[in-house]
C-alpha positions in Angstrom: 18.1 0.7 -18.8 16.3 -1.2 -21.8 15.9 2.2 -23.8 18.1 5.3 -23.9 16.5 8.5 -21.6 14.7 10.8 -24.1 13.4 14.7 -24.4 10.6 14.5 -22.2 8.5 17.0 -24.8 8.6 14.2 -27.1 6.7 11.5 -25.1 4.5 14.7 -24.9 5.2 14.5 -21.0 6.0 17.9 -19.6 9.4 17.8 -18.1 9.1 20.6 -15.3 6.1 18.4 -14.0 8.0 15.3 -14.4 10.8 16.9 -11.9 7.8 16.9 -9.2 8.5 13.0 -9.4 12.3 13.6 -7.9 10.8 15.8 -4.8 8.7 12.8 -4.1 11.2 9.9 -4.5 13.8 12.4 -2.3 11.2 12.9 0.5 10.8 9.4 0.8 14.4 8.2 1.2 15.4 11.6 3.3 12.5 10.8 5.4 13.7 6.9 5.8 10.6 5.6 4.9 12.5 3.6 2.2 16.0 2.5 1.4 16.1 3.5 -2.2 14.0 3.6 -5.2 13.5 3.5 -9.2 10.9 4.9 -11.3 10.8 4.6 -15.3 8.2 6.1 -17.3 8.1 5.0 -21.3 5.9 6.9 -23.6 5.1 6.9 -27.0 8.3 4.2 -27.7 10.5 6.9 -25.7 11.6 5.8 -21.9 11.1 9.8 -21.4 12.0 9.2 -17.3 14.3 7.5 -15.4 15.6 8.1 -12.1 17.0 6.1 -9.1 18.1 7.3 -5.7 18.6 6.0 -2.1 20.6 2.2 -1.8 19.6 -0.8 -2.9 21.4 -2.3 0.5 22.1 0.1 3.3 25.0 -2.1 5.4 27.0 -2.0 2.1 26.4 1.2 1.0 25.1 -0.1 -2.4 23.3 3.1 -4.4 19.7 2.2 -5.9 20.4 2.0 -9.9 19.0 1.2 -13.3 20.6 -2.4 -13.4 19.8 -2.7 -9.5 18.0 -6.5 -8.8 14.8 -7.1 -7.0 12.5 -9.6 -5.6 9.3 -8.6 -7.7 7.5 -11.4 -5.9 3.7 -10.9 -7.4 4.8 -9.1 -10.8 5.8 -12.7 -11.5 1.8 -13.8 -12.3 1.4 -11.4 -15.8 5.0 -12.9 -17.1 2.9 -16.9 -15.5 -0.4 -15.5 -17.2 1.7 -14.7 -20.5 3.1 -18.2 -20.3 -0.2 -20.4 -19.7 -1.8 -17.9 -22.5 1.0 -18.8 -25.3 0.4 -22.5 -24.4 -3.6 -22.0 -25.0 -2.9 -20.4 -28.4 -1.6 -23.3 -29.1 -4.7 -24.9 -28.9 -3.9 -26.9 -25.9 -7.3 -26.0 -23.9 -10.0 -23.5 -23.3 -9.8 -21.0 -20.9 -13.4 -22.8 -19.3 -12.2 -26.5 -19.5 -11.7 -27.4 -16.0 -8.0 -28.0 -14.9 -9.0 -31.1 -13.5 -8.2 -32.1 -17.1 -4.9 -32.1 -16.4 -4.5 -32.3 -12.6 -6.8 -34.8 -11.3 -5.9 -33.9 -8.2 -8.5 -31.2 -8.5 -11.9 -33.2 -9.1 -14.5 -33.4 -6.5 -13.3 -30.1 -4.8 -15.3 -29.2 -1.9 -16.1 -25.5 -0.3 -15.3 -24.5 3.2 -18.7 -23.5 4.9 -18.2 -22.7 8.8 -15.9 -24.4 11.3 -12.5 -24.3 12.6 -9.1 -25.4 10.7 -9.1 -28.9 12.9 -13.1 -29.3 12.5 -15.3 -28.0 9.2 -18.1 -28.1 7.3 -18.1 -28.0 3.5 -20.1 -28.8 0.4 -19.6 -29.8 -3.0 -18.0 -27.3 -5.3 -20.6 -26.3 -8.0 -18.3 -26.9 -10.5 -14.5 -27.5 -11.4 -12.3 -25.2 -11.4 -11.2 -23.3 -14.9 -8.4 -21.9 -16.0 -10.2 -18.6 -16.5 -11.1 -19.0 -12.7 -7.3 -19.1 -11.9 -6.3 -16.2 -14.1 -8.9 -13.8 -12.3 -8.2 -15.1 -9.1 -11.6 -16.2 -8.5 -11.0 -20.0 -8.3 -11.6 -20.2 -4.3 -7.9 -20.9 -3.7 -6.2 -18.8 -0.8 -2.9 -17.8 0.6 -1.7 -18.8 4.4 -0.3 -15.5 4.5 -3.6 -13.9 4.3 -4.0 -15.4 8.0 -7.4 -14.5 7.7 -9.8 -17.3 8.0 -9.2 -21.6 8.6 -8.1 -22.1 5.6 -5.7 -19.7 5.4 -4.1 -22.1 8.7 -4.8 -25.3 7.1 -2.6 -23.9 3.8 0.3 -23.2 6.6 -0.2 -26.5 8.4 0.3 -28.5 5.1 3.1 -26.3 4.3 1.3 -24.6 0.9 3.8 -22.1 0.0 5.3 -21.8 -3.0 8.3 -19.3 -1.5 9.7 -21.5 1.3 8.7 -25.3 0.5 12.2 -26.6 -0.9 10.2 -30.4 -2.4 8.6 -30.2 -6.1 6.6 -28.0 -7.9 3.9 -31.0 -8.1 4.2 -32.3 -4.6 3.2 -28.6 -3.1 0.3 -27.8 -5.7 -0.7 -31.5 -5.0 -1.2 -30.8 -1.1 -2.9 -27.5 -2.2 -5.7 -29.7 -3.9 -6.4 -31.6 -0.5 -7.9 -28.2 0.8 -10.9 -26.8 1.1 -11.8 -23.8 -1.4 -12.8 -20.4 0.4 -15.8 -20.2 -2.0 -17.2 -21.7 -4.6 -15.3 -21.3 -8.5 -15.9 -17.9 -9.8 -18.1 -16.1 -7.2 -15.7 -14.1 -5.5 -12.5 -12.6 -6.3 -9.8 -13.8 -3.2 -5.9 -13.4 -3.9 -4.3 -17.0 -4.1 -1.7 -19.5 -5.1 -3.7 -19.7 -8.2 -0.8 -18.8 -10.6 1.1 -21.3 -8.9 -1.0 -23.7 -10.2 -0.8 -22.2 -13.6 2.8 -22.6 -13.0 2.6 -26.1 -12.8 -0.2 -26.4 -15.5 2.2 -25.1 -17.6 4.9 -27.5 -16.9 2.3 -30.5 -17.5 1.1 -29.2 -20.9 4.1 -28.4 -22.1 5.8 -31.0 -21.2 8.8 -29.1 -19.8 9.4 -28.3 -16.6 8.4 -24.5 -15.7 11.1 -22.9 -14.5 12.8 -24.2 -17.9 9.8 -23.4 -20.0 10.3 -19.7 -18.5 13.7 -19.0 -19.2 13.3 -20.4 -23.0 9.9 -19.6 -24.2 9.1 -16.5 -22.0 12.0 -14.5 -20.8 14.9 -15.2 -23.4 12.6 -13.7 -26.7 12.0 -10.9 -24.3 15.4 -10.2 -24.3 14.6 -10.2 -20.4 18.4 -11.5 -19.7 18.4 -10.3 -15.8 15.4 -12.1 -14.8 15.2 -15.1 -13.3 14.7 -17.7 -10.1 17.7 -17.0 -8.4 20.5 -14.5 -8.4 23.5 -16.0 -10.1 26.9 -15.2 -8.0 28.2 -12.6 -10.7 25.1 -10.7 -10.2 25.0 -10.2 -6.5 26.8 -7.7 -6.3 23.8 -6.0 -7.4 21.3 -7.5 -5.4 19.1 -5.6 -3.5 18.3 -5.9 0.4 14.7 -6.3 1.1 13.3 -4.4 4.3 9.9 -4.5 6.2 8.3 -1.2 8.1 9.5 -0.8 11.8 6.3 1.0 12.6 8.1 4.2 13.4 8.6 5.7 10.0 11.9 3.5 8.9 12.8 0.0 7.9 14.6 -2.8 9.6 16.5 -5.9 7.5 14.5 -8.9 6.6 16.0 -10.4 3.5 20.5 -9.9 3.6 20.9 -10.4 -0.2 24.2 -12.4 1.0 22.2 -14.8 2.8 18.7 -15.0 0.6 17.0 -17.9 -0.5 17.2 -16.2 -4.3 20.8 -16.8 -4.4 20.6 -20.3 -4.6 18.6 -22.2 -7.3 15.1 -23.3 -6.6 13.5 -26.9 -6.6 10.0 -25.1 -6.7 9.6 -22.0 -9.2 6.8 -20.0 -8.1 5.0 -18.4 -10.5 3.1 -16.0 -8.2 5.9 -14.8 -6.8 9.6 -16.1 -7.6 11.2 -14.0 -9.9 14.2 -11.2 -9.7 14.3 -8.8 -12.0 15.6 -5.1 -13.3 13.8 -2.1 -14.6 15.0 -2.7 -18.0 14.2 -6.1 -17.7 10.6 -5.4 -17.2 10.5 -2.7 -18.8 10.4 -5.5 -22.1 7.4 -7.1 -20.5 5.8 -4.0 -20.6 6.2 -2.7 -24.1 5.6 -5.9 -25.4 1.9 -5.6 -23.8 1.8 -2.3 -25.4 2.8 -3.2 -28.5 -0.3 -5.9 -28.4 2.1 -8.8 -28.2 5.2 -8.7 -29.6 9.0 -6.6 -29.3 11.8 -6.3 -31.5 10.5 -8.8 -34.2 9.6 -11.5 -31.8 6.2 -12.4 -31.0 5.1 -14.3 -27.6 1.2 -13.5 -28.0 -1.0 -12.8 -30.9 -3.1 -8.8 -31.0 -6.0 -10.6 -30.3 -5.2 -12.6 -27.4 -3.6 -9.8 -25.4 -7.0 -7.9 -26.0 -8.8 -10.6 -23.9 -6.1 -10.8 -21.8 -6.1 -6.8 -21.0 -10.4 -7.7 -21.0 -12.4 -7.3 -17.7 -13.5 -11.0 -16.8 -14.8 -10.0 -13.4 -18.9 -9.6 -13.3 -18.6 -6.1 -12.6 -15.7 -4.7 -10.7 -13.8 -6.5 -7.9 -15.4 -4.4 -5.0 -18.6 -6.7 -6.4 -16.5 -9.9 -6.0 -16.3 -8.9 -2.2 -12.9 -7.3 -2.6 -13.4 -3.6 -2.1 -9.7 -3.1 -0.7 -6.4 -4.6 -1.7 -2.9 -3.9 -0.4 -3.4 -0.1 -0.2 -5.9 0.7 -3.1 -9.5 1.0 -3.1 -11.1 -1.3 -6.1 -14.4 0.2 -6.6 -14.5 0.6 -10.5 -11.4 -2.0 -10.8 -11.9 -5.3 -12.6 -9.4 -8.1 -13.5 -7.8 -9.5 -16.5 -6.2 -12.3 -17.3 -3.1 -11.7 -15.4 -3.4 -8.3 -14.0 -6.4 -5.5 -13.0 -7.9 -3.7 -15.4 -9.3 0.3 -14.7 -12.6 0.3 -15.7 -13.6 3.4 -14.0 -10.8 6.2 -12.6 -13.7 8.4 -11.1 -15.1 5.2 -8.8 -11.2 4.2 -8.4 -10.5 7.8 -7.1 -7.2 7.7 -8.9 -6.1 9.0 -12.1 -6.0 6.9 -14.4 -7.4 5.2 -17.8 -10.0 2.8 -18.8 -8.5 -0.1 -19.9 -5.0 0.0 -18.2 -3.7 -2.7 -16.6 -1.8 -3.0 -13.7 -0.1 -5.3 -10.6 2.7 -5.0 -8.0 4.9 -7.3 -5.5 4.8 -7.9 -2.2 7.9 -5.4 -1.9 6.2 -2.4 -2.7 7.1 -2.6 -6.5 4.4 -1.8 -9.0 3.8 -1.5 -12.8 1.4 -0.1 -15.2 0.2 -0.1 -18.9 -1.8 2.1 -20.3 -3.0 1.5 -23.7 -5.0 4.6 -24.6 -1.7 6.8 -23.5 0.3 4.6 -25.1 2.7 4.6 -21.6 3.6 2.5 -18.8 5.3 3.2 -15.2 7.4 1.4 -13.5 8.5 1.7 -9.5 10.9 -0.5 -8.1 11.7 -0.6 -4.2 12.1 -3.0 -1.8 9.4 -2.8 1.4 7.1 -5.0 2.7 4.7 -5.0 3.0 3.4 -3.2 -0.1 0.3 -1.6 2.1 2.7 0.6 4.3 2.8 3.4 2.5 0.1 4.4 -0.5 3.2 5.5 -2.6 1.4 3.0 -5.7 -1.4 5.3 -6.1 0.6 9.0 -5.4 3.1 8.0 -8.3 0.0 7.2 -10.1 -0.7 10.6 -9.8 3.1 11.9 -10.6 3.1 10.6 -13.4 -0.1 11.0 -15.0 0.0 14.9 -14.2 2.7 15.2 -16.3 0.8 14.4 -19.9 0.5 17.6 -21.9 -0.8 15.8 -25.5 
C-alpha cells in the first residue's frame, strides 16, 4: 500500500463499524459472487482501512492483495481528464474552443435523427464540439458496446474501439469522426469514446505521443510506478484474472492474465479505459485530488483548477441530461465534472454521501471516491464484469460512510 494502516480512531472512523466492511467483503467471496476483492479507505492523511481477501486468479490460486494488478478500464478518464487539464493550464486552449481546432477531422459534424445503421437521417450539428463537451460526456459521441441504438452498430462496423483496434491512436479517433453524433453537442449526457479523443488531443497538443505523455507527465510525479498500458513480464505474476457473471450467482473466466491483451504493449492507448493499476497506485491519484492538486512536493494541477474540475458542468443533474440510470446507480441529484460525477444531492441520489464528492468506476466492478468535505476517499478493487451485476458500488458506499464518528 501507498500509506502505512493507521488507528482507525484517528481518521475519526470508528473501527468496530469499520469491521462491518470484512462481513461484507467475506459474504461476497464465500458466496462466489466474486473471486476476490480490496477495499482502502484514507482519511484525514491516514489510510485508516485496508483489507483484501478472495484470489486475484482462481486457476492459480493467486490470493487478492495490496500490490495485486487490475484492469481499471474506465478509472482511466480522471487520470485522461487530469492530463488534457495540465495541458490547458498551460494556456493551450479553452475548455469552449471547439476541438475541431485541432482535429479537423471533426468540422461539419452531423446528428443522427431516425433511421437504421445502413440508411439515416441527420442534420447539422448546432455547433462544434468542445472540450468541455468531451469532459462531461455530453459531446454526442457513443460507445458500440452500448448496443443500444444505429450508431452504436455503425461504431462496431467501422471498428471504433479503442480496447481491441491494434492500428494508431489517430487512425481509430479519425474513423470515429466519420460518424454520426447521438445528439447534438452538450444536450444530453451519453457515455462515450470521448476521453479517447482527449487521449489523442492530448498527444496533438503536446506534441508527444499519449501513452508517452502519460507515463512522464502524469503517472511518474505521482509516484504511480505500477500503473500503466500493459503488464510488464516481472509483474505478472501479480496479475489479476478478470471474470464476467454466469447468471447463477458465480463467475466464469473471460480475461487469463497469461494470455491478455495487457501483457503485451499497445499501438493504441486508450484513455477511457487502458490502464492497470494497484490500490496504492491509485490511491496517489486520489490524495492528490484531495489535496487540491498536488502530493509529496509535486504539483500536476493548480487549487483552482481542480475546483472546476470537481465543479458540476451538467445543467442540472444527469437524470436531466436523459441519464437517470448508469451501471447500477440511480443519478437523480448526480451531476458531472470534468473527469468524474459530482454528488450534488445524497437525499435525491438515495445514497450516502456528500455534496461535492466526486466519483467513477471500471467496467470491472472497481470504483473510487473523493470526498472533499470528509476529507476521505474509498477505494474497491475487483475484477467483474460487468460493473451493473451486483450494486456492491453503492452498499460499500454505505460501509464506509457509516463508519464516520467526527
Amino acid at each position: 500500500m501507498d500509506a502505512t494502516v493507521t488507528d482507525a480512531q484517528a481518521a475519526g472512523l470508528s473501527a468496530s463499524r469499520l469491521a462491518l466492511i470484512d462481513g461484507w467483503m467475506d459474504r461476497l467471496v464465500d458466496s462466489g459472487k466474486l473471486p476476490g476483492l480490496s477495499v482502502t479507505i484514507h482519511r484525514r492523511g491516514r489510510t485508516a482501512y485496508f483489507r483484501a481477501t478472495g484470489l486475484s486468479d482462481i486457476a492459480r490460486g493467486t490470493k487478492m492483495a495490496a500490490d495485486t494488478l487490475v484492469r481499471i478500464y474506465s478509472m482511466t478518464k480522471p487520470l485522461t481528464s487530469l492530463a488534457i487539464l495540465m495541458l490547458y493550464e498551460e494556456g493551450r486552449f479553452q475548455l469552449d474552443d471547439p476541438i475541431s481546432r485541432f482535429l479537423p477531422e471533426f468540422a461539419d459534424m452531423r446528428v443522427f435523427l431516425a433511421g437504421s445503421r445502413l440508411k439515416f437521417d441527420s442534420e447539422p450539428a448546432r455547433r462544434g464540439i468542445t472540450f468541455r463537451d468531451l469532459l462531461t460526456h455530453t459531446s454526442g459521441l457513443t460507445y458500440g458496446f452500448m448496443d443500444s441504438t444505429p450508431v452504436d452498430a455503425m461504431y462496431r462496423d467501422a471498428g471504433v474501439d479503442f480496447q481491441t483496434t491494434d492500428t494508431t491512436l489517430e487512425d481509430v479517433v479519425k474513423r470515429a469522426a466519420t460518424m454520426p453524433l447521438l445528439a447534438h453537442p452538450g444536450a444530453a449526457w451519453n457515455y462515450s469514446i470521448a476521453t479517447d479523443v482527449l487521449g489523442r488531443l492530448v498527444e496533438v497538443i503536446s506534441g508527444t505521443g499519449f501513452e508517452t505523455f502519460m507515463m512522464t507527465r502524469v503517472l511518474a510525479p505521482l509516484g504511480m510506478s505500477e500503473t500503466g498500458f500493459h503488464v510488464p513480464a516481472d509483474r505478472l505474476a501479480r496479475f489479476a484474472a478478470n471474470y464476467v457473471a454466469n447468471g447463477k450467482g458465480g463467475t466464469v473466466l473471460f480475461d487469463d492474465p497469461g494470455e491478455s491483451r495487457f501483457t503485451r504493449p499497445v499501438n493504441v492507448p486508450s484513455g477511457g479505459g487502458g490502464l492497470v493499476s494497484t490500490a496504492g497506485d491509485y490511491l496517489r491519484f486520489c490524495r492528490m485530488i484531495l489535496n487540491k492538486g498536488s502530493l509529496d512536493g509535486n504539483r500536476l494541477l493548480g487549487r483552482k483548477t481542480v475546483e472546476l474540475m470537481t465543479s458540476n458542468h451538467l445543467n442540472g443533474d444527469m437524470a436531466a441530461m436523459g441519464q437517470a440510470r448508469f451501471s447500477e446507480s440511480n443519478y437523480e441529484g448526480i451531476g458531472f465534472g470534468l473527469g468524474f460525477s459530482v454528488t450534488l444531492d445524497p437525499a435525491r441520489a438515495q445514497i450516502l454521501g456528500t455534496p461535492g464528492e466526486v466519483a467513477w468506476g471500471g467496467a470491472a466492478s472497481t470504483a473510487f471516491w473523493i470526498d472533499p468535505a470528509e476529507d476521505m476517499t474509498v477505494i474497491m478493487l475487483t475484477q467483474l464484469m460487468p460493473s451493473s451485476t451486483y450494486p456492491i458500488r453503492r452498499e460499500l458506499r454505505v460501509l464506509s460512510y457509516q463508519a464516520v464518528e467526527d
